[in-house]
C-alpha positions in Angstrom: 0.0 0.0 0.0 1.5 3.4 -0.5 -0.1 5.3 2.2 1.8 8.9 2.6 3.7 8.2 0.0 4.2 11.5 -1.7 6.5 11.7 -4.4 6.3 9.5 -7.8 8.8 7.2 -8.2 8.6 7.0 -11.8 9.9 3.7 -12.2 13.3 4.8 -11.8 15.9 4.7 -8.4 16.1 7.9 -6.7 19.5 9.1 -7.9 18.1 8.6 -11.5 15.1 10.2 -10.5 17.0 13.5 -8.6 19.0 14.0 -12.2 16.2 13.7 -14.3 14.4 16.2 -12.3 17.2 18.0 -12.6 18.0 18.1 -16.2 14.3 18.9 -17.0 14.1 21.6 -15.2 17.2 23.3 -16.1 15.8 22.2 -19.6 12.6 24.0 -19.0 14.1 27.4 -17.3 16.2 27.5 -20.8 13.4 26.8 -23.2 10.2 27.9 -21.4 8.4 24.8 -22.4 9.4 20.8 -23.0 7.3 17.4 -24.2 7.5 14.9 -22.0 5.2 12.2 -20.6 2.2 13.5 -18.6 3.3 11.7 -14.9 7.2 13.6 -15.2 5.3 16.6 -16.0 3.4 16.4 -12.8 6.4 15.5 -10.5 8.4 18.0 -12.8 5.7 20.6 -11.6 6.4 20.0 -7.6 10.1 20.2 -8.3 10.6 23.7 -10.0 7.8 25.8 -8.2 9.4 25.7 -4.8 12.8 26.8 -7.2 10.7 29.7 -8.6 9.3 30.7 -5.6 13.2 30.8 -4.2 14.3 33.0 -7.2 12.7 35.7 -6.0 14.3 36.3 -3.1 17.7 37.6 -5.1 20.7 36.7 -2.3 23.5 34.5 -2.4 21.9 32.0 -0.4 18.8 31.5 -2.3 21.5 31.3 -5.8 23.3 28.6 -3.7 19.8 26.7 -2.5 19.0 26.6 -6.0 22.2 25.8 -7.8 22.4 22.6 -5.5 19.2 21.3 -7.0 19.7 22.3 -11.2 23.4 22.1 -11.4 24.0 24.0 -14.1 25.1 28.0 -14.4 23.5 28.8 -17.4 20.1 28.3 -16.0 20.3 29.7 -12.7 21.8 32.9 -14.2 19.0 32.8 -16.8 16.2 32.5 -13.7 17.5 34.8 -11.4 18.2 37.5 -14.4 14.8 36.8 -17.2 12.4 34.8 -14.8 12.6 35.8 -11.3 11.8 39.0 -12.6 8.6 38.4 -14.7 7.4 36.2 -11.7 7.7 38.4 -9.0 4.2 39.9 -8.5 2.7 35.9 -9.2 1.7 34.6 -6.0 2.1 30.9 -6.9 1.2 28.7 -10.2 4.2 29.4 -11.9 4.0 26.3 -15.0 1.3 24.8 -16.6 0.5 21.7 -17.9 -1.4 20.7 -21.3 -2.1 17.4 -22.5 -0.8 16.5 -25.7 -2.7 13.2 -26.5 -1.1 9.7 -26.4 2.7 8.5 -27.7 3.0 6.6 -30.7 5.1 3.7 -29.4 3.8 2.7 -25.7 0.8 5.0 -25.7 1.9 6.7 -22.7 0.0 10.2 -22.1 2.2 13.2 -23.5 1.9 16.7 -21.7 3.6 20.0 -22.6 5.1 21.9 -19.5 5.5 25.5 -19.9 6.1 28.9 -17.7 3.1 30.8 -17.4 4.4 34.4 -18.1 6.3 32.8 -21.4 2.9 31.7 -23.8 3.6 33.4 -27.1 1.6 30.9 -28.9 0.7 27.3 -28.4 1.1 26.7 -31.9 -2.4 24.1 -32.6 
């Protein structure tokens, strides 16, 4: 039974799991919107907002916090500079999610992740 069981294990150990959270996030602060399957979208969403909700707070310590999690300088210089600062005002609710319709090969549900502040067009 997985009572208080929180997180999704995705079928994957939990170092695989930490760097895949990882990489698509820093993925997702660089591109503002990635395809994946629709359950990492929804573990993907409870692992950046906490980071978002850090950017704002522009210190050392926050940078720090936040570079332990993506591990990658590119992106944490491209939220604290471009995102932190379109977010600011935005209380919470920072991505969102859109189902895409099934995969080809396994049928697996696809979902598009995406800022909020950063819809040009959706492109459909």
């Amino acid at each position: 039974m997985r009572h208080r069981k929180k997180n999704n294990n995705l079928g994957v150990i939990s170092s695989h799991r930490k760097s895949m959270l990882s990489n698509m996030a820093s993925s997702l602060i660089k591109r503002k919107r990635i395809m994946t399957t629709l359950a990492k979208a929804k573990a993907l969403r409870k692992y950046i907002e906490p980071l978002l909700t850090k950017s704002k707070k522009n210190t050392i310590h926050s940078r720090r916090i936040i570079f332990q999690y993506l591990n990658d300088k590119q992106s944490v210089l491209e939220l604290f500079e471009n995102i932190s600062s379109k977010i600011y005002n935005r209380p919470g609710g920072y991505t969102r999610i859109i189902k895409t319709g099934f995969r080809v090969g396994d049928s697996s549900e696809t979902a598009m992740i995406e800022l909020v502040d950063y819809n040009k067009c959706l492109g459909f």
